[in-house]
C-alpha positions as CSV (number, residue, x, y, z in Angstrom):
1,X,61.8,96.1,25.5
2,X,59.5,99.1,26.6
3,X,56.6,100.0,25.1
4,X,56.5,103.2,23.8
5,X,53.0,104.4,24.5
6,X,53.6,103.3,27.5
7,X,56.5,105.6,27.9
8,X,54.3,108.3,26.4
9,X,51.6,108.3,28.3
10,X,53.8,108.4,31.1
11,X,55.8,111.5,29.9
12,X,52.7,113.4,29.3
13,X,51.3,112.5,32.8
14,X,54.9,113.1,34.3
15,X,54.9,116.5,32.9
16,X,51.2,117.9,33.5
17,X,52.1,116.8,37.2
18,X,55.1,118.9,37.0
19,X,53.9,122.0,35.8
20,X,50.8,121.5,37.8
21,X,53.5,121.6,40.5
22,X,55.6,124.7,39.2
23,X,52.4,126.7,39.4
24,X,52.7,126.8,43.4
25,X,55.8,129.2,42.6
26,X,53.3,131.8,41.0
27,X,51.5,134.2,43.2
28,X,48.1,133.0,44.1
29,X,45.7,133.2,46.9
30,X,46.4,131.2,50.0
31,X,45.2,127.5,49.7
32,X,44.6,128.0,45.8
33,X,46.6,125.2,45.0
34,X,46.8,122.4,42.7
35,X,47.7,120.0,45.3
36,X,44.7,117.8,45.4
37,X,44.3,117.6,41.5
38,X,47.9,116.6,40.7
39,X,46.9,113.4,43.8
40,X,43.8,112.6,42.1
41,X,45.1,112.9,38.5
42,X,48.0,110.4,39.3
43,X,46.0,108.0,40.6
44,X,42.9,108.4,37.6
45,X,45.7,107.9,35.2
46,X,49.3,106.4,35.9
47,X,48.6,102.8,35.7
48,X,51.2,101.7,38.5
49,X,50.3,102.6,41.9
50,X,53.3,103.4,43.0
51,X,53.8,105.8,40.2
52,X,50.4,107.6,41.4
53,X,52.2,108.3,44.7
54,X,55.8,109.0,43.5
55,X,55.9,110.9,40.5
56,X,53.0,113.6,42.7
57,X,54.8,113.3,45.7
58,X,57.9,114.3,44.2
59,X,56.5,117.2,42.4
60,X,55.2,118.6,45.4
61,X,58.0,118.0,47.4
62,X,60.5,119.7,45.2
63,X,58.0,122.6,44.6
64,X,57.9,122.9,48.5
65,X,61.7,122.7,48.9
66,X,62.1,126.0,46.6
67,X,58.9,127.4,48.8
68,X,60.0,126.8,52.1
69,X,63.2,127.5,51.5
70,X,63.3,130.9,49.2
71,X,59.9,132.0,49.1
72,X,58.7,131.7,52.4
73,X,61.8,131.9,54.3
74,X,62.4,135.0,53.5
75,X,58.3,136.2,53.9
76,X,58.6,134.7,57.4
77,X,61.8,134.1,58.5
78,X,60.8,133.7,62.4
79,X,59.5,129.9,60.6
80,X,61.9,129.6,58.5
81,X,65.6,129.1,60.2
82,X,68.3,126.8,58.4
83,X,67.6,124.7,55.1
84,X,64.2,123.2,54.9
85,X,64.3,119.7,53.5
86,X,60.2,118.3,54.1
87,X,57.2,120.5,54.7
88,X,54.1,120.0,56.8
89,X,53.7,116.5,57.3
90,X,49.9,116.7,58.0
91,X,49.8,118.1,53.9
92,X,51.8,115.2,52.7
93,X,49.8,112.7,54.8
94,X,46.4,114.2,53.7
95,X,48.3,114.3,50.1
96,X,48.9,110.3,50.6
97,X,44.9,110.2,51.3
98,X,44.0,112.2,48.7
99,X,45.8,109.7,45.8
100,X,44.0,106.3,48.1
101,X,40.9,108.7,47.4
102,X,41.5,108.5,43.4
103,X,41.7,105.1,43.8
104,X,38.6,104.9,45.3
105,X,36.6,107.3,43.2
106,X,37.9,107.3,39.8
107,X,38.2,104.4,38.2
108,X,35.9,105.4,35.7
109,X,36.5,109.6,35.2
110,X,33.3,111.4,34.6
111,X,32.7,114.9,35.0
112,X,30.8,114.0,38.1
113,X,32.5,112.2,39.7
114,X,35.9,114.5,39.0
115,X,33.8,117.2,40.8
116,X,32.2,114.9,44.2
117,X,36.1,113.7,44.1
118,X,37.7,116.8,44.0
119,X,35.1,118.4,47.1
120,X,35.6,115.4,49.1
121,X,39.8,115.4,48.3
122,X,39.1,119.3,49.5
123,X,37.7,118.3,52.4
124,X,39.9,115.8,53.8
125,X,43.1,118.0,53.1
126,X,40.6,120.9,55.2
127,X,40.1,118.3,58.0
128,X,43.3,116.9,58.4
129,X,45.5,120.1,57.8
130,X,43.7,122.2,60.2
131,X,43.7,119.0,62.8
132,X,47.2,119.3,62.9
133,X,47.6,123.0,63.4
134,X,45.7,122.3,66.2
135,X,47.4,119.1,67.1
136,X,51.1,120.6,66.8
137,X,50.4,124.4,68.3
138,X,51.9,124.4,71.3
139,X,48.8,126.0,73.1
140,X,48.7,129.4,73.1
141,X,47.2,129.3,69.9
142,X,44.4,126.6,70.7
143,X,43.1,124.7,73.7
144,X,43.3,121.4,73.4
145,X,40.0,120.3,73.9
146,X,37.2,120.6,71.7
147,X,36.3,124.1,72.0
148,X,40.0,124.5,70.8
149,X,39.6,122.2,67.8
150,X,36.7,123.9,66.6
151,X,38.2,127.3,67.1
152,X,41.1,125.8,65.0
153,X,38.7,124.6,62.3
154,X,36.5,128.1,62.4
155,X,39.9,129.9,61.8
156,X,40.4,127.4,58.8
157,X,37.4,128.6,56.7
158,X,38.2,131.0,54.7
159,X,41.2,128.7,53.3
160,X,39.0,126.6,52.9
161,X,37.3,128.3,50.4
162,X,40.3,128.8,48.2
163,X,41.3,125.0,48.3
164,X,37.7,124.2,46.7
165,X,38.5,126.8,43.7
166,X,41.9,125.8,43.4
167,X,40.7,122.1,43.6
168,X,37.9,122.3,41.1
169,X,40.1,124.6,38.7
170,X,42.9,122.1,38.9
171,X,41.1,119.3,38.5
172,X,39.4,120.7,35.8
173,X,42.4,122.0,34.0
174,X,44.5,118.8,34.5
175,X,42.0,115.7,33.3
176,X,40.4,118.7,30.5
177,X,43.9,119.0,29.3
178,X,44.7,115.4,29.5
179,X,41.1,114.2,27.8
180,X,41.9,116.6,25.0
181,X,45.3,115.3,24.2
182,X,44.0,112.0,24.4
183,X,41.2,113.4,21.5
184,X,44.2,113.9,19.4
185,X,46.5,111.6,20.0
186,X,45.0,107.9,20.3
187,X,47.7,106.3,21.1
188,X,47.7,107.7,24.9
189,X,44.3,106.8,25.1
190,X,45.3,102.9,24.8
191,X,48.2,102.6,26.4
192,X,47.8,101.4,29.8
């Protein structure tokens, strides 16, 4: 028999996720994302692991499917040639880092922890993104050497600065929203 606070909870988590998600499809500035918050929400709050990987995972990944494959095919279509079915795997992999992250930082969520998290989640996605643009250019973009990987990380900066906002305003949106429903409805608050 299922419990049905459990089921709620999970709903409500389930669906902040998605529409956390659904927001990539709006315009926004480059990098302004909420892909770090929806990996550190599901791990602060879905109570199976697994669920903290899958349920996020899945989100972004359908969200990229209608990106790569409408939006940006179509903005860049040199990229984009033939049906798209997984995106970057350097954003996925600093995605699965992000959630082990959560694990790491929040078991408790406080506000200041939520915000060292959400920088430190911002700058692993930074690190490891921008490592693999420089890993994966095929050298007429960057060296590879470490002139090249600082060059790649230079060019990187002012993304970076969008992923912080759009981490922070994420995060903040996404546990905000969750702690207030939990205010006035109890019952998510207990279920585990």
């Amino acid at each position: 028999m299922s419990n049905p606070k459990l089921n709620l909870k999970f709903g409500v988590l389930a669906l902040m996720i998605l529409l956390a998600a659904l927001s990539r499809l709006m315009p926004h500035p480059p990098n302004f994302t909420p892909v770090g918050a929806m990996a550190l929400f599901g791990a602060a709050y879905f109570s199976r692991r697994y669920l903290a990987f899958v349920i996020p995972f899945v989100a972004l990944w359908a969200s990229d499917l209608f990106l790569n494959n409408v939006v940006y095919a179509k903005m860049y279509p040199e990229y984009y040639q033939g049906f798209t079915w997984f995106g970057n795997t350097w954003v996925y992999a600093s995605f699965a880092l992000i959630v082990v992250l959560g694990f790491l930082c929040l078991k408790k969520v406080k506000p200041l922890q939520l915000i060292g998290t959400s920088l430190l989640a911002s700058m692993l996605f930074f690190l490891l993104t921008n490592f693999g643009v420089w890993a994966s250019s095929l050298g007429t973009i960057y060296t590879k050497d470490f002139t090249g990987l600082m060059a790649c990380y230079g060019a990187g900066l002012p993304f970076f600065w969008n992923t912080i906002l759009g981490d922070v305003l994420y995060v903040g949106a996404l546990f905000g929203s969750f702690e207030f429903l939990k205010s006035r409805y109890p019952q998510l608050a207990f279920a585990k």
